[in-house]
N, C-alpha and C positions, 0 to 999 in steps of 0.2 A: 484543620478541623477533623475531628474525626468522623469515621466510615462507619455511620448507624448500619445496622445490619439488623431486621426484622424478619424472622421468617416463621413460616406457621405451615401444617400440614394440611394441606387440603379435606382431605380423610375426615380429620378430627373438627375443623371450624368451616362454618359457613361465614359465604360474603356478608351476611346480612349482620352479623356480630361486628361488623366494623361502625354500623351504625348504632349500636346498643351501648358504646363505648366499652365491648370486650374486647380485648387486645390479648393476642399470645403472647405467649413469653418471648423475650427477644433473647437472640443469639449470636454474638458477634464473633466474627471471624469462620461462621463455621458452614459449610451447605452440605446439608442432608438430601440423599437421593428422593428424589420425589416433592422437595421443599421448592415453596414458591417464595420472592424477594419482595418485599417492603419499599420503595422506595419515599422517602420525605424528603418534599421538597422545601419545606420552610421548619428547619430546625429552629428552636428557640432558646437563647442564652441566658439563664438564670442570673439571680444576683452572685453568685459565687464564683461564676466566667466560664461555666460548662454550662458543657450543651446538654439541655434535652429536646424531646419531642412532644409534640402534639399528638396528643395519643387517637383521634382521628381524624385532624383535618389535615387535606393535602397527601394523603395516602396514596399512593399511585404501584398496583401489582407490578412487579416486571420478573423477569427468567436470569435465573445466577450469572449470566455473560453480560447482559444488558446492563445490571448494577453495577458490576465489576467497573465495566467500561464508563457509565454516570460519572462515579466516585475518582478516576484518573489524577482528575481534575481537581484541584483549589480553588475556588469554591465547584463543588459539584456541574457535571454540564446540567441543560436543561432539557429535559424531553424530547422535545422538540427539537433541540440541536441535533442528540445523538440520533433522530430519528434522520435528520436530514443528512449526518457522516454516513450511515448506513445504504442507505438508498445511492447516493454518489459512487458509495464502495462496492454495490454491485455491480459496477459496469467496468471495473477493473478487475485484473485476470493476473494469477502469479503463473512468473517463470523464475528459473535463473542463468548464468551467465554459463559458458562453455570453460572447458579447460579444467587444473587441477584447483584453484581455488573458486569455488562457484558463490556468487551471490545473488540472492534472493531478492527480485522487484515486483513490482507490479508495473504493468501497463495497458493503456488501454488505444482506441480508436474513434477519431470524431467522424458524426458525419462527411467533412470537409478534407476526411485522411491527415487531419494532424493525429501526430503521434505522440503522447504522452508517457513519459515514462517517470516513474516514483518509486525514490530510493530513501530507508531509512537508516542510517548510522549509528555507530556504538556509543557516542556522546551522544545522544537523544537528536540531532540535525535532521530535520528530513527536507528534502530537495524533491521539487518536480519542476520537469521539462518538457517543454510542447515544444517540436519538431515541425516545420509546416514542411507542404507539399515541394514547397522550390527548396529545402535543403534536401530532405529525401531525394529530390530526382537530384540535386547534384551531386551528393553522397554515393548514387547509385549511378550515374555516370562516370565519375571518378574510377569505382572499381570495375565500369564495362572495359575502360580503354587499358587494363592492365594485363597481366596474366594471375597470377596471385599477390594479394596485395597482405600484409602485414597487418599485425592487430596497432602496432604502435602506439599505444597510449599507459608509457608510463607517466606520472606524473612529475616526478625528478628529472627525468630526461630530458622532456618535456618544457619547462620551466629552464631550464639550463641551455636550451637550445641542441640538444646532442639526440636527440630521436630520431630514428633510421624513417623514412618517410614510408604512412602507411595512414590507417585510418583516422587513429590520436591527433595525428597532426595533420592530417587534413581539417577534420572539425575544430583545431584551435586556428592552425595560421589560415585556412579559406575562407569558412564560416565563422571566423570570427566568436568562437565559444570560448568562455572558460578554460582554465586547465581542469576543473574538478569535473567540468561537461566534457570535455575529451575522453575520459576513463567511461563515458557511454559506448563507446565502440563496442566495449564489451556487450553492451545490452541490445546494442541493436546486429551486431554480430548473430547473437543467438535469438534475433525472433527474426532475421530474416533467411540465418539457417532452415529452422522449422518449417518458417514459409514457404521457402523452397523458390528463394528470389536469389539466394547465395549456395554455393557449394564449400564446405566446410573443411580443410585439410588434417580432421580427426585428430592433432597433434594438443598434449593439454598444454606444452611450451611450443614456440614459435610456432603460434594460433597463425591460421593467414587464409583470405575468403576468397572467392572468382566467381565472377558472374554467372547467372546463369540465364536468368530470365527479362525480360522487357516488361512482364506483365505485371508488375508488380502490387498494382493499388488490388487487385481480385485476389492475387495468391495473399494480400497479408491481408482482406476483409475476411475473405476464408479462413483463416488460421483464426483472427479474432473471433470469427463467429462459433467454432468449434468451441474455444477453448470455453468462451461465455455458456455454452448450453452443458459443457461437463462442470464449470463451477454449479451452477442453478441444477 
């Protein structure tokens, strides 16, 4: 389907022209500093098998990000949807990973200290993972009783049984994870760095963590509370 794109200058047209059946001239593909977006929700398909519109019913104003983001979609989302991805989406917080290839997640914190973390990939895949409190505290007693413990989570190695034992493999062979959720260590490596629940051996190869703290559920509601009031 294609991506109607309606925009008109505030300046120049009042709202009240949408009801006199004046419509601006439409614009596709294009946003103008200062232009506001059109959205149509019920396009209408001629006899010829293209689309037009109703030139004003189902009119709905929105901001060039908001469209963009509608239009994603095949058939378009609904309103209402993206209003409810948004809302969701404020309550998660980006980081990324430590080391010399870093990657970019979001994650968030439930009341109940599950920990979620949301990862998207370069084939379009996106993955999330809730974390509860008993893997967290055995994750975090695992590296009390070490001295430094290893990032371990390649996937190959992994998969093949040859990984030097360290976080990787602990979340595959203890908790029972995934091998694609073993490559989390990375992520939770670096939010419980910041935390300041783990001590971090600064290395971007042969990455490897040491406890530090007991207190853990306050040092990472803290970090998430932080991080939330600098995204907002």
């Amino acid at each position: 389907m294609r991506t109607f794109l309606l925009t008109w200058n505030p300046s120049k047209w009042d709202w009240d022209s949408l009801e006199n059946n004046t419509i601006p001239e439409e614009k596709y593909g294009e946003i103008g500093e200062g232009f506001i977006h059109i959205h149509h929700i019920v396009p209408i398909k001629n006899k010829g098998g293209n689309y037009t519109l109703d030139p004003v019913r189902d009119l709905r104003p929105v901001c060039p990000n908001c469209h963009a983001m509608l239009h994603r979609e095949d058939p378009p989302l609904k309103i209402d949807e993206l209003k409810k991805q948004l809302e969701n989406r404020s309550s998660w917080v980006l980081m990324s990973t430590l080391g010399s290839k870093k990657k970019t997640f979001w994650w968030k914190l439930k009341d109940d200290f599950t920990l979620c973390i949301y990862r998207e990939f370069k084939n379009d895949i996106k993955a999330n993972k809730e974390i509860s409190v008993q893997e967290l505290e055995s994750l975090i007693n695992y590296v009390k009783k070490q001295d430094w413990v290893d990032l371990a989570n390649n996937v190959q190695k992994i998969s093949e049984g040859m990984e030097k034992e360290g976080l990787g493999k602990f979340l595959y062979e203890k908790l029972n994870w995934q091998i694609a959720e073993a490559q989390l260590a990375s992520h939770l490596g670096s939010i419980f760095t910041q935390a300041g629940i783990w001590e971090y051996n600064g290395q971007v190869r042969g990455i490897k963590f040491k406890h530090k703290t007991d207190d853990w559920k306050n040092k990472l509601q803290k970090l998430y509370t932080e991080q939330l009031d600098q995204n907002n």
